[in-house]
C-alpha positions in Angstrom: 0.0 0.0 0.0 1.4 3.5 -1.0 0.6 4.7 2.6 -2.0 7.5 1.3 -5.2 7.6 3.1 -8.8 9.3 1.8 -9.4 10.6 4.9 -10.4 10.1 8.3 -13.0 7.3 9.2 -17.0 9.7 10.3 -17.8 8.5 13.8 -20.7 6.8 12.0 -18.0 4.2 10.4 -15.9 3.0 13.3 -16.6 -0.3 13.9 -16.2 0.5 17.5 -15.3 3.3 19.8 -12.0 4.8 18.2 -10.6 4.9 21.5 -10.9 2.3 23.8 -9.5 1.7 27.4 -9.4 -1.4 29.2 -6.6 -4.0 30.6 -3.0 -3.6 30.0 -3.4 -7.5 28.7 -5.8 -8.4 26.4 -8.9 -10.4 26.7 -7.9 -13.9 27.0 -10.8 -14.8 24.8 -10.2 -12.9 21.8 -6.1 -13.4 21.5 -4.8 -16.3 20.0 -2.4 -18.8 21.8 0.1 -17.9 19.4 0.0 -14.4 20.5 -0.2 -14.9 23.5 2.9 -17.7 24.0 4.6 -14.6 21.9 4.3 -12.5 23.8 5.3 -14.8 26.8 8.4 -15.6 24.7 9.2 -12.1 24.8 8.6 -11.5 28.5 10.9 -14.6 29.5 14.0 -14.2 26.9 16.9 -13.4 27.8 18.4 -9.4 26.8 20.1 -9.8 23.5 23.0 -8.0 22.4 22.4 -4.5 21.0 22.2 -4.5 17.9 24.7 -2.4 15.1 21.6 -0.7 13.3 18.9 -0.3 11.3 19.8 -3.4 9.3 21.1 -5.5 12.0 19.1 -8.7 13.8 15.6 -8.3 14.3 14.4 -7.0 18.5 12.4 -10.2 19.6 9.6 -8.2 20.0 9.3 -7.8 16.4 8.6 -11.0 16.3 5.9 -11.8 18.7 3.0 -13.2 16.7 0.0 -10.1 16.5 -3.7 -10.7 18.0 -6.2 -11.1 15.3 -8.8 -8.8 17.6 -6.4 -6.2 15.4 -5.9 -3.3 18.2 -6.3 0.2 16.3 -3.4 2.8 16.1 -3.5 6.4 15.9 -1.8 8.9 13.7 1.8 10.3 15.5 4.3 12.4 13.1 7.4 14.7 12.8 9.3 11.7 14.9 13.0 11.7 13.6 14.5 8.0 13.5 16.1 7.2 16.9 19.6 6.8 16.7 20.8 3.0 16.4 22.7 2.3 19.4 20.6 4.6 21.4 17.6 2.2 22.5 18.4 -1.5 24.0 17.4 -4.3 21.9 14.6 -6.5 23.0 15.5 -10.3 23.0 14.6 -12.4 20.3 11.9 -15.1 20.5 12.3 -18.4 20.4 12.1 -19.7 16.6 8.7 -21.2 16.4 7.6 -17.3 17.3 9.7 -15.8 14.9 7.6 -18.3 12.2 4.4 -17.3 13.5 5.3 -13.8 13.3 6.2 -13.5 9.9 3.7 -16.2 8.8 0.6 -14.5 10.2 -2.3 -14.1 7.5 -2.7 -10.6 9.7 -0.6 -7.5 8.9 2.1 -6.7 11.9 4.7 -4.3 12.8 6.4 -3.9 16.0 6.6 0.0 16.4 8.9 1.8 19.1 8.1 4.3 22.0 9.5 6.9 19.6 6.5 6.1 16.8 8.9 4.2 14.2 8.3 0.7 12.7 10.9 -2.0 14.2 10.2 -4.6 12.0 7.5 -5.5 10.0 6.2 -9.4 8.7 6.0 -10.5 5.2 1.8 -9.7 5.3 2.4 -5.7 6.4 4.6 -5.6 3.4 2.3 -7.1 1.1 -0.4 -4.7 2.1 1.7 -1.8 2.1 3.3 -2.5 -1.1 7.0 -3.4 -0.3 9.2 -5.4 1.2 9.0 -5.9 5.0 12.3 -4.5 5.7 11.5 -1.2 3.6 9.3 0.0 6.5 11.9 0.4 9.3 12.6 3.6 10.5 9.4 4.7 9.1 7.1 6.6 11.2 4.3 4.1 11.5 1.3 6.8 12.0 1.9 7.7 8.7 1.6 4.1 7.3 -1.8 4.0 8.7 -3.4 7.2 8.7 -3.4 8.0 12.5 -2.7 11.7 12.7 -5.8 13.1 10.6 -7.9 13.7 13.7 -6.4 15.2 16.7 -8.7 12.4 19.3 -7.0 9.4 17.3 -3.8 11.3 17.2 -3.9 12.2 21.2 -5.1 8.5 22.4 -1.7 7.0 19.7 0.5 9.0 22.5 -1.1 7.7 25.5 -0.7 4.2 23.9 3.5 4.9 23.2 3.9 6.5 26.6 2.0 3.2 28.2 -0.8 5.7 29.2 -3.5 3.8 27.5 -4.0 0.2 27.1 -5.1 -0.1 23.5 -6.4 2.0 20.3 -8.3 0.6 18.1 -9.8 2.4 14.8 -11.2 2.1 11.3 -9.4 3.9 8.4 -9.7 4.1 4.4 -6.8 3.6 2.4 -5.3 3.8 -0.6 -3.9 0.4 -1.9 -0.6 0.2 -4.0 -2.6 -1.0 -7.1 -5.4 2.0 -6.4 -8.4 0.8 -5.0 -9.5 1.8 -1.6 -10.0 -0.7 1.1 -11.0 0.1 4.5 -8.8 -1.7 7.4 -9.1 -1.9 11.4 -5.8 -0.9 13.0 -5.1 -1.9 16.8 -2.3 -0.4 18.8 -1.2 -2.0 22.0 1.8 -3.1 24.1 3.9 -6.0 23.4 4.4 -6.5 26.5 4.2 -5.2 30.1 8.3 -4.9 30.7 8.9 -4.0 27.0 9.1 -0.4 25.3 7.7 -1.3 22.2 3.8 -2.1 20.8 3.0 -4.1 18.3 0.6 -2.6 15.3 -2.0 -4.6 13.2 -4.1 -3.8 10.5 -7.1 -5.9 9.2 -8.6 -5.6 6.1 -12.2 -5.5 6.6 -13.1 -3.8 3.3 -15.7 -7.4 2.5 -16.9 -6.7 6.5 -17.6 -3.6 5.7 -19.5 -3.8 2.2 -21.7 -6.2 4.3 -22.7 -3.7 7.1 -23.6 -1.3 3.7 -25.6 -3.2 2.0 -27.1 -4.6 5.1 -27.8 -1.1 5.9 -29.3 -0.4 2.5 -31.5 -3.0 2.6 -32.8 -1.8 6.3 -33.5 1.5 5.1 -35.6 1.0 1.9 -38.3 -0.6 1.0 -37.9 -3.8 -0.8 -40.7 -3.3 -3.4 -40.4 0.2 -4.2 -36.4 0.9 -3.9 -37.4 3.5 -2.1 -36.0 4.8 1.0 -38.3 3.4 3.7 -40.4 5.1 6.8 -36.4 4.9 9.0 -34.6 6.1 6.6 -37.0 9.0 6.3 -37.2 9.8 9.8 -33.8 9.7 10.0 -33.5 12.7 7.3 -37.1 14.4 8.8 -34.9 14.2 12.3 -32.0 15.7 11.2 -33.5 18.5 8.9 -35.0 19.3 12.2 -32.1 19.8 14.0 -31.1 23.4 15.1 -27.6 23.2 13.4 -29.1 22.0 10.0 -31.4 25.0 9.3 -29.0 27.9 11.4 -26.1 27.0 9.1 -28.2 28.7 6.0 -31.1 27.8 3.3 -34.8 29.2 4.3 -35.4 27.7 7.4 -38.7 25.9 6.5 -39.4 22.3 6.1 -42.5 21.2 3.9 -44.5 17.6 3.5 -46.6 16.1 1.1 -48.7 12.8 3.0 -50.1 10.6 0.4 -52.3 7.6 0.5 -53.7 6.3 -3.0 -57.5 6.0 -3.2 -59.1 2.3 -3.7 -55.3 0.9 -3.6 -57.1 -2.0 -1.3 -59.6 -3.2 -4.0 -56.3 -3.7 -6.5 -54.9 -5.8 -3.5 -58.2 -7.6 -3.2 -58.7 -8.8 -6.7 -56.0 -8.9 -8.6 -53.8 -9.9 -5.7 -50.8 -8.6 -3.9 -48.4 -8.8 -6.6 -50.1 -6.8 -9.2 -50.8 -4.6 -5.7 -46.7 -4.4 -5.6 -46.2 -3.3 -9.1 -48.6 -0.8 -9.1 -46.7 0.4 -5.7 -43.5 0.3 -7.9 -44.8 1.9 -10.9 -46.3 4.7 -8.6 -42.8 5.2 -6.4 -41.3 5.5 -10.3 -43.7 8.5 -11.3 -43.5 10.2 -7.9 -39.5 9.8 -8.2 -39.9 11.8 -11.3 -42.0 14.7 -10.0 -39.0 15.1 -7.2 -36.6 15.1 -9.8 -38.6 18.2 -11.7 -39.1 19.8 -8.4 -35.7 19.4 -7.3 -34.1 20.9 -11.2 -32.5 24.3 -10.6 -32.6 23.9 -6.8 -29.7 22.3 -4.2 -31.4 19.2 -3.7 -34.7 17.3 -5.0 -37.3 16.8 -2.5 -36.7 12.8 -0.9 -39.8 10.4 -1.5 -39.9 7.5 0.7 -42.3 5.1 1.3 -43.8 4.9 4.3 -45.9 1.6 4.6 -48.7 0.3 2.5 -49.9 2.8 0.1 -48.4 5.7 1.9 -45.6 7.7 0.1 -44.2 10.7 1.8 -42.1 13.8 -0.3 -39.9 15.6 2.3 -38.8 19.3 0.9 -36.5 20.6 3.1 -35.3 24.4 2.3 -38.8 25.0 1.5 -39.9 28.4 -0.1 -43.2 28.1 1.3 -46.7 26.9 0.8 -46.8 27.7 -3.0 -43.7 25.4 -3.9 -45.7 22.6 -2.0 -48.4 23.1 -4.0 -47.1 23.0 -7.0 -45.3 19.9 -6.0 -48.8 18.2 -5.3 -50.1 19.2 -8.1 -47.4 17.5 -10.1 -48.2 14.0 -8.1 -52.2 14.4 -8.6 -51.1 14.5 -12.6 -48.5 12.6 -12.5 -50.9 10.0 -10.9 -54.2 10.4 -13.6 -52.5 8.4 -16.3 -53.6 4.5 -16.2 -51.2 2.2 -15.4 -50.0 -0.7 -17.2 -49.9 -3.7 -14.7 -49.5 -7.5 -16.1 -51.5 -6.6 -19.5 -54.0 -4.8 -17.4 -55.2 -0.5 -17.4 -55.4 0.4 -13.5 -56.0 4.0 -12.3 -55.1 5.1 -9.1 -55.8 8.2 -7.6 -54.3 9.8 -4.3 -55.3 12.0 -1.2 -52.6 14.2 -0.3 -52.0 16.2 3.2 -49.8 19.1 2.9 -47.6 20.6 5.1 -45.6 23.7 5.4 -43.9 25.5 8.1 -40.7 26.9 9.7 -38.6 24.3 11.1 -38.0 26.1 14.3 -40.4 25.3 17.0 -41.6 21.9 15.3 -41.2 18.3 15.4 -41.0 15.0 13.5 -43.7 13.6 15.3 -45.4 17.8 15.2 -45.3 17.4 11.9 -46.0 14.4 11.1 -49.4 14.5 13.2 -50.2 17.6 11.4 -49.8 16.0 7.9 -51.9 13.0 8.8 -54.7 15.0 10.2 -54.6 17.1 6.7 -54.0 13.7 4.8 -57.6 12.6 6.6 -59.6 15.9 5.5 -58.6 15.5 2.1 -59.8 12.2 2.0 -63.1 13.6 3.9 -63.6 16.3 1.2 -63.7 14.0 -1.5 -60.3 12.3 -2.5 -58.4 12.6 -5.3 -57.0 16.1 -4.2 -54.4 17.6 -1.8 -55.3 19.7 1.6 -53.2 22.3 3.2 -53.1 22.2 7.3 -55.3 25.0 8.2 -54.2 25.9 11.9 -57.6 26.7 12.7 -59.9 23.9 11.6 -57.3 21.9 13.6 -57.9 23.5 16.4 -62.0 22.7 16.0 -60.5 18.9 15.5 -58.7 19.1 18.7 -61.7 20.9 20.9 -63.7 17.9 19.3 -61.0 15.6 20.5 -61.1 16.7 23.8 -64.8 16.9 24.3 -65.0 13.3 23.0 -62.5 12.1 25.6 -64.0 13.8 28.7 -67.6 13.4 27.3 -68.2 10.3 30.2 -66.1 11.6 32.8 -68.2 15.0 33.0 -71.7 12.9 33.4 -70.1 11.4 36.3 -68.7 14.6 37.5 -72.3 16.5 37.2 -71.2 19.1 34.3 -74.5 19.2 32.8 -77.7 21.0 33.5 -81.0 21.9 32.0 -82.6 24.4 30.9 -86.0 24.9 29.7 -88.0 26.8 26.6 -91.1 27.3 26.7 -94.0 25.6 24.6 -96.9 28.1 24.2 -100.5 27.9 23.3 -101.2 29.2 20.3 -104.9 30.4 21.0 -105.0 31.8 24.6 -100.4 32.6 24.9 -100.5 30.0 28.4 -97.9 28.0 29.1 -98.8 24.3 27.9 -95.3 22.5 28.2 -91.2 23.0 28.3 -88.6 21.3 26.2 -85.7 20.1 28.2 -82.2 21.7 26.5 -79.0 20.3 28.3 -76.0 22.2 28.6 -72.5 21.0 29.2 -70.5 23.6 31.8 -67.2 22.6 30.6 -64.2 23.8 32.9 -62.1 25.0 29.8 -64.5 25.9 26.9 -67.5 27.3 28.8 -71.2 26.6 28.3 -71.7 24.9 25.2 -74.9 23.7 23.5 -76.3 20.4 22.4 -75.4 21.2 18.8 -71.1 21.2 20.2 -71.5 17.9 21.8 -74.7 15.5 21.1 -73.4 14.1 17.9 -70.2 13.1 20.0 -72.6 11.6 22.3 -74.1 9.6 20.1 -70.9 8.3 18.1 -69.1 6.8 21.4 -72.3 5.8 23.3 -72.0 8.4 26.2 -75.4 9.3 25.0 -77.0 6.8 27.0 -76.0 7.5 30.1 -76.3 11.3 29.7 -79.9 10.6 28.3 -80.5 8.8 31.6 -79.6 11.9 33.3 -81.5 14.4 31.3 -84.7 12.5 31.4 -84.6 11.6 35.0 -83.9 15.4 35.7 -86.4 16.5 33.4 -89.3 14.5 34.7 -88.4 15.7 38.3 -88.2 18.8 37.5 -91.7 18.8 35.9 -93.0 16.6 39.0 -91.7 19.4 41.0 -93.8 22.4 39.2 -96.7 20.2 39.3 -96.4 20.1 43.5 -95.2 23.7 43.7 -98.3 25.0 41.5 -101.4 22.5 41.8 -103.8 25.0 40.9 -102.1 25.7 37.7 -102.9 22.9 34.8 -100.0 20.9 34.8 -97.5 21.6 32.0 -95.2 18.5 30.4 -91.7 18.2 29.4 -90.8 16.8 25.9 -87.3 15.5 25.7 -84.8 14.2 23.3 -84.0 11.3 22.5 -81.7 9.5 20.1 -82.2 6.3 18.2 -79.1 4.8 19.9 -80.9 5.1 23.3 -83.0 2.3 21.9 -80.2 0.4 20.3 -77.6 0.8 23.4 -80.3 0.2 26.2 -83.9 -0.5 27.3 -85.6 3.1 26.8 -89.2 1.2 27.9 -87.8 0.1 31.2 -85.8 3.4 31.7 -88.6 5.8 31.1 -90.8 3.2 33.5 -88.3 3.6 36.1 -88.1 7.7 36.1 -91.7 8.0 36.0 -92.6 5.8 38.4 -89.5 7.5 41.1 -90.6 11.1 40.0 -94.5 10.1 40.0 -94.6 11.9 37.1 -98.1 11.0 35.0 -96.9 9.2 31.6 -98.9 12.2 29.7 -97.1 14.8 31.0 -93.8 13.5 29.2 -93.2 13.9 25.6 -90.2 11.7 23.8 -89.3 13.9 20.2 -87.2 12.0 17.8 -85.6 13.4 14.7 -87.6 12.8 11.8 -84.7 10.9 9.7 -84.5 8.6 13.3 -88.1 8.0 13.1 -87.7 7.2 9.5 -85.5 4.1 10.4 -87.4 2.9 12.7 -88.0 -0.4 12.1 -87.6 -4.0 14.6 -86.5 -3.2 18.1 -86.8 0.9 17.6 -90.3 0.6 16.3 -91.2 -1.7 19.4 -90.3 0.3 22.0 -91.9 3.7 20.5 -95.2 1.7 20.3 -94.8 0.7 23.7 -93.9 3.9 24.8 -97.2 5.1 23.3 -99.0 2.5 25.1 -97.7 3.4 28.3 -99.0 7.2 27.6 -96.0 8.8 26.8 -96.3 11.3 23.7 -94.0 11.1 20.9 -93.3 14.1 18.8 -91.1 14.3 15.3 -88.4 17.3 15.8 -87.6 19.3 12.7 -90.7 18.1 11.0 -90.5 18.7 7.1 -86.8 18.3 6.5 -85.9 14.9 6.3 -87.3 12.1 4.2 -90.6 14.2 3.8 -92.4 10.4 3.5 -95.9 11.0 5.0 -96.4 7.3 5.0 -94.8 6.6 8.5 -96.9 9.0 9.8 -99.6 6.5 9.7 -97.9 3.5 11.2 -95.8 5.1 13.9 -97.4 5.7 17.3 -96.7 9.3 16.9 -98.7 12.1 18.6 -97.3 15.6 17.7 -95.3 16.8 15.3 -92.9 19.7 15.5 -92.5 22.1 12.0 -88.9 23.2 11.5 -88.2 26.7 12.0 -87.2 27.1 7.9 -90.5 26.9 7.4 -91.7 29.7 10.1 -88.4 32.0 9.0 -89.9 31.7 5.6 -93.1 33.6 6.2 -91.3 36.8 6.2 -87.8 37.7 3.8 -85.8 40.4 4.2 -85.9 43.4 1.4 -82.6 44.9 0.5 -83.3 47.4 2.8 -83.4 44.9 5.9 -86.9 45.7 6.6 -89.4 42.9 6.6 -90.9 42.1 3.2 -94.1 40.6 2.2 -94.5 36.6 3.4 -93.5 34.0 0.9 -97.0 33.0 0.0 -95.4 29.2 -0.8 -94.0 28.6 2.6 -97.3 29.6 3.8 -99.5 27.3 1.7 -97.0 24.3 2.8 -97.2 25.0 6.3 -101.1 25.2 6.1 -101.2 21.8 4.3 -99.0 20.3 6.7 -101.1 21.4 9.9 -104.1 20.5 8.1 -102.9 17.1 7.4 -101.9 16.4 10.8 -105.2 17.5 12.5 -106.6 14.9 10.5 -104.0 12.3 11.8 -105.3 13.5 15.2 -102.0 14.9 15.8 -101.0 18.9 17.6 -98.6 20.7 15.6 -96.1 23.0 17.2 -94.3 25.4 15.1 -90.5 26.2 16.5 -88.5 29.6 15.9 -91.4 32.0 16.4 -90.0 35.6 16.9 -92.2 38.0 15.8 -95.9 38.4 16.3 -96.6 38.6 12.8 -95.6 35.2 12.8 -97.5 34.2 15.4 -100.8 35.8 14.5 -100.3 33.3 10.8 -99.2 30.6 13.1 -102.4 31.2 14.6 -105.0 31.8 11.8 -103.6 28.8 10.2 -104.2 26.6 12.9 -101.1 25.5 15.2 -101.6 24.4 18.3 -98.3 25.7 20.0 -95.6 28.1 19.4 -91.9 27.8 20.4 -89.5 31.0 19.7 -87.6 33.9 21.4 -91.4 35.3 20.8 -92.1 34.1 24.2 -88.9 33.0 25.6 -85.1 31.7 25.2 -84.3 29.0 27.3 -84.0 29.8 30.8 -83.8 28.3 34.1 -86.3 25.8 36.1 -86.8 29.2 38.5 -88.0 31.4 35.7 -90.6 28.6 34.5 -92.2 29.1 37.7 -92.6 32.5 37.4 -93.9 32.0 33.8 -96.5 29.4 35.1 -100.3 31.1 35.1 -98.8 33.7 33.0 -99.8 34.8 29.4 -97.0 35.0 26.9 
């Protein structure tokens, strides 16, 4: 070898720590007997006379056979040559070790205190591209590359001066013939009572080719080629870093999220290998959008994949939100074009979340969150286009995430109360009856209405138990006006319900149970279901509705006119009242340009009439919600409704101001 190195080995590449310190001796298990009874050899012989010079007899500890653990030097120059007679000579080993030495398959040197090869066996030569004998009197440090870096350098002078037990490194050099070769070098003592150490090198160029392509292979994906979801966080983690961003560039980091729509129905009938060509022909075409993206720029955007049908597009140095977008508009294109799979025409589309932001402040996992919540509404707004991460809406997502997660815990904890709006008569203004409107005292966002949280309710079940509560408090509550005012007709209280009330637990038995602990009369409680619940109705809903009406208890369609509009359930459902949705009442008056009332709308009116008609001849009461004006409620009136519900007469207020209100006209 020409003793030229390319360098010094990143801290990534040594095999182990480039310094190590342990035990003068080395590790029984890991250094041959041949070595060993070497350096034994060395330790028991004999001083030998000194030697003449440079060319004279071999020092026997230039002969002790080498350990094949390969101890690592490190780099030492500027050493002039010590003079000949200066330095005793170490004794020479016994024959046998002065074979093994210059036999060994593993390249050794015997270096002195002073940093100069004593001797050198035939392998060292061979390596180094000469004859052993050449490299005497050579500073050995150069031979092997171990002054490039001043910690290597530093621990090689501990080792001479017997401060340190061993060095051991990996190095890159430059063979005689040209190639590069990477080699371990170890650096220890020959022995405890001698002044020189003994230098190795290994060649572990085929050791390490294998840790690369083992590497490789861990960090991209087999089907794709692409680098896989640790390889990219591995780049996301380091673009991320404070020093990669300070050092220059623009300081923002951007991320396109795909997932390809209807990838699973390829999978599930054409099977998983036409699934993993598609995936490959896919990685190809995004590959090529980076590679457009990244022309003119320092560095193309990395596309990795990330499991699945997921494919990620990392931009780091992004120029902001426009350069994403263009970039995902380049995918959705590059995309629409069929695919030819195994003779076949696929089409694929994909839902991309996009990302954009200054990489100061933020995290992998930060931003990764972010792009799969943006990945999720562009599949919720229709697929086959790409979203950018609206701060705000996520903030809605995360207020919804929080109710949802506190939703049972705050029924337990009593967060909830009622409050009640009144239900008028439409012909004399008395009070007839109260709907029950819960409201959820939330310690962080405040009173909030049904509309913030019932859906939630309903999606993971806490509906049920919170209906529990809201109809036992109801009915109380009207058992309580009844006692408090029993010369006043007693008024009732129409609650909601939901359909999963019936589905998730015995509504019959429940409302049994309230009435008969608040002795409530079954006719002074009204149940009101949606009309689009009451429209799928059928089996175990329909059931208990019908005997719900047989026990006495009114049920009422909320938001009448809105839903399915199918008239025919209205004769086959036990229901008693029905409620008109407030669209129809707004609609009896529009608003000039002005913003002064205009004339009625003459069609909203005629449908309203037919509607009340044609449920008086049911036998059922209409009520008509959203009254505000007494315009509205003089029609209401001449038309024929039988109750009125609006800020006409009240907003929802306390069980207190209901009292108040009871013998009272509105």
């Amino acid at each position: 070898m020409s003793g030229t190195s390319e360098g010094p080995t990143p801290a990534t590449d040594l095999s182990r720590p480039s310094v190590t310190q342990s035990d003068t001796t080395m590790c029984p298990s890991t250094e041959p007997a041949a070595t060993a009874a070497a350096r034994q050899a060395v330790a028991a012989a004999p001083p030998a006379p000194p030697r003449s010079g440079p060319g004279g007899p071999l020092p026997a500890a230039a002969l002790t056979p080498m350990a094949q653990s390969a101890p690592t030097p490190v780099g030492f120059t500027g050493l002039a040559q010590r003079p000949p007679a200066a330095a005793p000579e170490p004794p020479l080993p016994e024959p046998p070790f002065r074979s093994a030495f210059c036999a060994a398959p593993l390249a050794m040197a015997v270096v002195d205190r002073d940093g100069l090869v004593v001797s050198a066996n035939d392998t060292f030569g061979t390596l180094f591209g000469g004859g052993p004998e050449e490299f005497a009197g050579q500073p050995a440090a150069d031979l092997v590359d171990l002054t490039s870096d001043a910690r290597t350098r530093h621990a090689y002078h501990e080792v001479l001066r017997g401060g340190r037990a061993r060095l051991r490194c990996a190095r890159r050099l430059k063979h005689p013939d040209g190639h590069g070769l990477w080699v371990q070098i170890t650096v220890a003592p020959l022995a405890p009572e001698s002044p020189d150490v003994l230098l190795s090198v290994a060649d572990i160029s085929v050791r390490r080719e294998l840790q690369s392509r083992l590497r490789h292979l861990r960090n991209h994906d087999p089907v794709t080629r692409l680098p896989n979801r640790t390889l990219f966080f591995e780049r996301l983690s380091a673009a991320l870093e404070a020093e990669s961003y300070e050092r220059g560039g623009s300081g923002r980091i951007g991320l396109c999220y795909l997932d390809l729509d209807g990838f699973k129905a390829v999978n599930d009938t054409l099977g998983h290998r036409t699934g993993d060509r598609l995936l490959a022909a896919v990685a190809e075409r995004l590959t090529r959008c980076a590679d457009e993206a990244g022309h003119g720029r320092t560095s193309a955007p990395l596309v990795a994949r990330l499991g699945g049908d997921e494919f990620a597009l990392l931009v780091e140095d992004s120029t902001g939100t426009e350069q994403l977008a263009e970039l995902a508009e380049s995918v959705l294109t590059a995309l629409q074009a069929p695919f030819e799979i195994s003779g076949r025409h696929l089409s694929v589309s994909a839902s991309i979340g996009v990302v954009e932001r200054h990489a100061a402040g933020t995290s992998a996992t930060a931003l990764m969150q972010a792009a799969d919540t943006t990945l999720y509404w562009a599949k919720a707004d229709g697929k086959a286009r790409w979203t950018l991460f609206d701060p705000e809406r996520n903030a809605r997502r995360m207020t919804r995430q929080a109710l949802v997660s506190s939703l049972r815990a705050a029924v337990e904890r009593g967060e909830f109360a009622l409050e009640y709006q009144p239900l008028v008569g439409m012909d004399d203004g008395r009070l007839r009856g109260v709907e029950a409107l819960v409201r959820w005292r939330h310690p962080q966002f405040g009173t909030l209405t049904p509309n913030r949280f019932i859906a939630l309710a309903e999606e993971d079940g806490s509906i049920v138990p919170l209906g529990r509560w809201i109809l036992a408090t109801a009915c109380r509550q009207a058992r309580r006006w009844q006692l408090d005012h029993p010369d006043e007709p007693p008024i009732f209280v129409s609650v909601n319900v939901a359909v999963r009330q019936v589905w998730d637990s015995d509504l019959v038995a429940d409302v049994a149970e309230v009435l008969a602990e608040t002795g409530l009369a079954p006719h002074l409680l009204q149940l009101e279901l949606t009309e689009s619940a009451v429209m799928g109705s059928a089996g175990r809903p329909l059931q208990a509705l019908r005997a719900l009406s047989d026990m006495g208890v009114h049920i009422a369609i909320d938001d009448f006119g809105t839903g399915y509009s199918n008239l025919a359930y209205l004769s086959r459902l036990p229901v008693s009242a029905l409620k008109l949705d407030g669209s129809f009442v707004r609609g009896f008056q529009h608003e000039e340009r002005g913003g002064t009332a205009g004339r009625p709308s003459p069609a909203d009116e005629v449908i309203v009439e037919a509607m009340v008609q044609l449920a008086h001849r049911l036998g059922l009461t209409v009520t008509a919600e959203c009254v505000e004006t007494c315009d509205q409620a003089s029609r209401l009136r001449r038309i024929g409704c039988d109750t009125g519900q609006g800020w006409l007469y009240s907003r929802p207020v306390s069980p207190d101001r209901i009292s108040e209100l009871l013998g009272d006209r509105c």
